[in-house]
C-alpha positions, 0 to 999 in steps of 0.5 A: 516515510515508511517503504515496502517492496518485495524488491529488496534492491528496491528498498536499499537504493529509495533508502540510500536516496533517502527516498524513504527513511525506513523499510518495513519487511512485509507489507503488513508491517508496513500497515500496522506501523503507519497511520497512513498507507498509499498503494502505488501500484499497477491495478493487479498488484493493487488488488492483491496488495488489498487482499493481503491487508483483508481482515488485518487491523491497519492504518487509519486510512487505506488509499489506492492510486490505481487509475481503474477502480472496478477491479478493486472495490471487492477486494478494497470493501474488506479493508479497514478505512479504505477508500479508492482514489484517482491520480489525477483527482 
């Protein structure tokens, strides 16, 4: 498993839990170098995170566990292979 925070500190501690295997520097890293890409983050966050894979070639599959989904359809209908999911479905 692949992880990406802008929080380095973040991304040093989840690797030496052995949370994640491996870190990636930036998020479109992270999208090109995974087959599967999970966005666990607060809506806004979320939002912005589909904004910046928008027109990028990435993953075969793109999906969000933000618990709103009105927020993100515009940004989440410019990314390849999204689809918008529920946490608790």
């Amino acid at each position: 498993m692949i992880g990406y925070d802008h929080d380095t500190e973040t991304l040093e501690r989840a690797l030496a839990r052995g949370t994640i295997d491996a870190a990636a520097p930036d998020l479109q890293t992270l999208a090109r170098g995974c087959e599967t890409l999970v966005i666990a983050l607060p809506v806004d966050a979320t939002r912005d995170a589909l904004d910046a894979l928008a027109g990028s070639p990435g993953p075969a599959l793109v999906i969000d566990v933000a618990s709103v989904k009105a927020p993100l359809v515009g940004p989440g209908a410019r990314v390849a292979n999204y689809v918008g999911t529920h946490p608790m479905a």
